[in-house]
N, C-alpha and C positions, 0 to 999 in steps of 0.2 A: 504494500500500500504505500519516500524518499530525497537538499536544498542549501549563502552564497554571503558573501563578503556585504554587511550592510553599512547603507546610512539613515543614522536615527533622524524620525520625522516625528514630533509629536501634532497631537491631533489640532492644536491653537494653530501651530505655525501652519500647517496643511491648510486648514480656512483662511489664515490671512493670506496664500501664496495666489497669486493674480490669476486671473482666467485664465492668459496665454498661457500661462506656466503649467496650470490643470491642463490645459489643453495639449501642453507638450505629450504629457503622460497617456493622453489616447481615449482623457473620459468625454463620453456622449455629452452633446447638449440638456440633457436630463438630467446627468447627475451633476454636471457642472453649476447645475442651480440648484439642486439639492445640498452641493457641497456647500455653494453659499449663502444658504437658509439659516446656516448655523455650525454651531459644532456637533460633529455626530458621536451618537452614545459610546463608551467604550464596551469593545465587543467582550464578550466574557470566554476565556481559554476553558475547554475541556481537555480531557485525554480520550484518546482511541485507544484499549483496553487491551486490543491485539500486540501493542508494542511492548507488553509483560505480561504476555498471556502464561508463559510459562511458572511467575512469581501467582500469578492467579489461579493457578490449576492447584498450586501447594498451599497458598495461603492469601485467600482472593479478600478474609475479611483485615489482615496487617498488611496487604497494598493498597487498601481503599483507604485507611486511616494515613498513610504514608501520603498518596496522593491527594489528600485533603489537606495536610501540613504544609506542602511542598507551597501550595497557594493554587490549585488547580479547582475551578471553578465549579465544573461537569465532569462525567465521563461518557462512552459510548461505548457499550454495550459489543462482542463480537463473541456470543457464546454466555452461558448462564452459570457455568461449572456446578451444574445439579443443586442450584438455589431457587428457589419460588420466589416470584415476583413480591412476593409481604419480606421475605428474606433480605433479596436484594434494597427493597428499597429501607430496610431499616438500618442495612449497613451503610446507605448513602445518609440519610437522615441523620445517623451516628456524626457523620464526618464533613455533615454540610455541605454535600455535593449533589449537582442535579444531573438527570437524565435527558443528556444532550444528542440523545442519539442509539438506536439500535441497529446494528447490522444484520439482515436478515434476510434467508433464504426468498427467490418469487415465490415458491410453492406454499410458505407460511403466507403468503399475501391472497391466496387463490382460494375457491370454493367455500365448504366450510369451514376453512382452518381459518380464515380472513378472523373471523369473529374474534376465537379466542385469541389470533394474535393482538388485536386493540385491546381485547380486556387487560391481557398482559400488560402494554403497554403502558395503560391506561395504570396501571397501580404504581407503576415507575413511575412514572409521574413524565413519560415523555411523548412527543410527539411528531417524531421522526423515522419515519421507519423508512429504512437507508437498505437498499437491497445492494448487496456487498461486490459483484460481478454475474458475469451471463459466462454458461458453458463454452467453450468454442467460439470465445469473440474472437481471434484472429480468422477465424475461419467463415465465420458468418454472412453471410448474402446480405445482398443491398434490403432486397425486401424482406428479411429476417428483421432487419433491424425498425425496417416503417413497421413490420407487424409487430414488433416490442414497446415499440413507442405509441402505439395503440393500446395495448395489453395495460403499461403504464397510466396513461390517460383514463381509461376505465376503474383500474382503480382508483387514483385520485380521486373521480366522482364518489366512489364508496367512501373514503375515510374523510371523506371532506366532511360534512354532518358532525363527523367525532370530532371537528378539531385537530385531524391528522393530516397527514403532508404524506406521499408514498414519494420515493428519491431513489439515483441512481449512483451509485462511486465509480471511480475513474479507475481503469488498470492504463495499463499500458499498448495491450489489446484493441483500445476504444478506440487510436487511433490510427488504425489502418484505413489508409485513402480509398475511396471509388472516383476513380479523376481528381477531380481539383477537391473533393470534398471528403472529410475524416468521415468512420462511423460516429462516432461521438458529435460533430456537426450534426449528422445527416437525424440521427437520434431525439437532439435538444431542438433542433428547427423543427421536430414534426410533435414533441412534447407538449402539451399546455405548460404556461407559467406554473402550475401548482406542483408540477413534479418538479422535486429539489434536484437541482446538479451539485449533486456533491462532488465537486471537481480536487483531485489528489495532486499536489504539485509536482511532488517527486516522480508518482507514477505517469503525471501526463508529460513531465520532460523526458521520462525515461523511455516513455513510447514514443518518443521523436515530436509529441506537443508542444505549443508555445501555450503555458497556463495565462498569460499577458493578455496574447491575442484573443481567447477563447472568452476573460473575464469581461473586454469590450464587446463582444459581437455579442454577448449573452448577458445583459444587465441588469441586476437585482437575481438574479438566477438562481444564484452560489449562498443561498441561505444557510448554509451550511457548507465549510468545507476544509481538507485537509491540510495541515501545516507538516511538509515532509519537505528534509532537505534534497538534494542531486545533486550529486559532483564532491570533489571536494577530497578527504583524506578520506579511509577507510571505515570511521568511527563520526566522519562531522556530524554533529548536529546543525540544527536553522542556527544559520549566519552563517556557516561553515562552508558552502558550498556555494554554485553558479547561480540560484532561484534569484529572481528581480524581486523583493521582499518588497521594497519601497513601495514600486510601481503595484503591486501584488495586494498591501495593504490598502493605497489610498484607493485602487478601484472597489475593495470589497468595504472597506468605511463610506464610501460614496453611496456602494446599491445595495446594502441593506443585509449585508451580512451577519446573523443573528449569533452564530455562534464561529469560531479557530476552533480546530480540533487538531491537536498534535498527534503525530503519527509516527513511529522512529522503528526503524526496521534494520538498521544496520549490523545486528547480530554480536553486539561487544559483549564482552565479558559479565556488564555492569547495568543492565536495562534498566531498572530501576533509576542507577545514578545518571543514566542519562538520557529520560526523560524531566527527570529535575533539571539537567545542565537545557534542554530546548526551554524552559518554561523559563530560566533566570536570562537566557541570549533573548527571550522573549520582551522581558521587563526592560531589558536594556534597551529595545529599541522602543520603551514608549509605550508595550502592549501591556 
């Protein structure tokens, strides 16, 4: 689910920075005036779960108090490690964290399982249900993909009533071209506004994406989305690597980016420590 040398922008000086100057950056006339309505809320950092999944298979309820110390806001959800939803969410309640997100199978979104997965959801207290990848994205047809971005659409109509948002995460798969155009394009242009793109930085550089280009053509989209580094040394964490953080931040503080979800997958010795070390490169830059 992978990021670049920054410079700190806090959110005052982003408002006071001139049109042309926004403009440099690539944002639409829409959020350029959203930008200068005011100053926008600061976003609130979760963790994506899967980056110490393995400290959570051993001991899921001394990671969630860890990651609640550390200063992390949320987490998301990627697997339940055999807790029920009263379970879960007392160990979140415990440590002052909210449910920023679940990763979850299409087939829990489908038929009759739809139900109990919003019940579920619904006791975490979240409202995100983020389907995590599609089988055989590289491999997938053009029309595979308009027929998933239909599939999508459809549900969205169901969970809408709840209060639920149905979303899609980025691999690296998404974006194989059909001509001038990515799946991942071809997918979000044929999507309603209500399905979240939960767009992954690292995985969409890593699949040959520009996460920059995709935040302009797709505006207010990215309700949600992944903080993962690309590039960089073996172990970087965000700031560490090639990602355009800046550029990255001020379009998703512009269109309405509800939640950063940190995502670290670099496999070091110390997962734990560093997911702490993205959250403090985090503060450093203002987040």
């Amino acid at each position: 689910m992978n990021a670049s040398p920054h410079t700190e922008i806090s959110r005052r000086s982003f408002i006071k920075t001139s049109a042309a100057g926004l403009a440099a950056t690539g944002l639409t006339p829409a959020l350029l005036r959203a930008a200068q309505q005011g100053a926008p809320k600061k976003i609130p950092i979760g963790l994506q779960l899967y980056s110490v999944r393995h400290q959570c298979a051993k001991d899921l309820k001394g990671v969630l108090e860890a990651v609640g110390k550390m200063g992390y806001q949320g987490v998301e959800f990627a697997g339940y490690y055999g807790k029920s939803a009263e379970e879960l969410r007392k160990m979140m309640d415990a440590n002052n964290l909210l449910c920023c997100g679940t990763h979850t199978g299409l087939e829990t979104l489908l038929g009759d399982y739809l139900d109990k997965t919003i019940a579920f959801n619904k006791t975490l207290g979240n409202k995100y249900l983020i389907v995590p990848g599609l089988p055989h994205a590289r491999t997938r047809t053009r029309q595979a993909w308009l027929d998933t971005a239909k599939l999508f659409n459809e549900i969205a109509d169901k969970v809408k009533d709840k209060d639920m948002r149905v979303g899609y995460h980025a691999h690296g798969g998404d974006f194989k071209k059909f001509g001038d155009q990515t799946a991942w394009d071809l997918f979000f242009s044929n999507a309603k506004p209500e399905v979240v793109m939960q767009l992954d930085i690292g995985n969409c550089m890593g699949g040959g994406g520009d996460p920059v280009a995709i935040l302009k053509k797709f505006p207010g989209r990215a309700t949600t989305i992944h903080l993962k580094e690309h590039g960089g040394s073996k172990y970087a964490v965000i700031g560490e690597g090639d990602a355009k953080w800046k550029e990255i931040f001020a379009l998703c503080e512009a269109g309405g980016t509800q939640w950063y979800i940190v995502e670290h997958e670099r496999g070091g010795p110390d997962p734990v420590g560093d997911v702490k070390r993205c959250l403090e490169a985090l503060r450093k830059m203002g987040k």
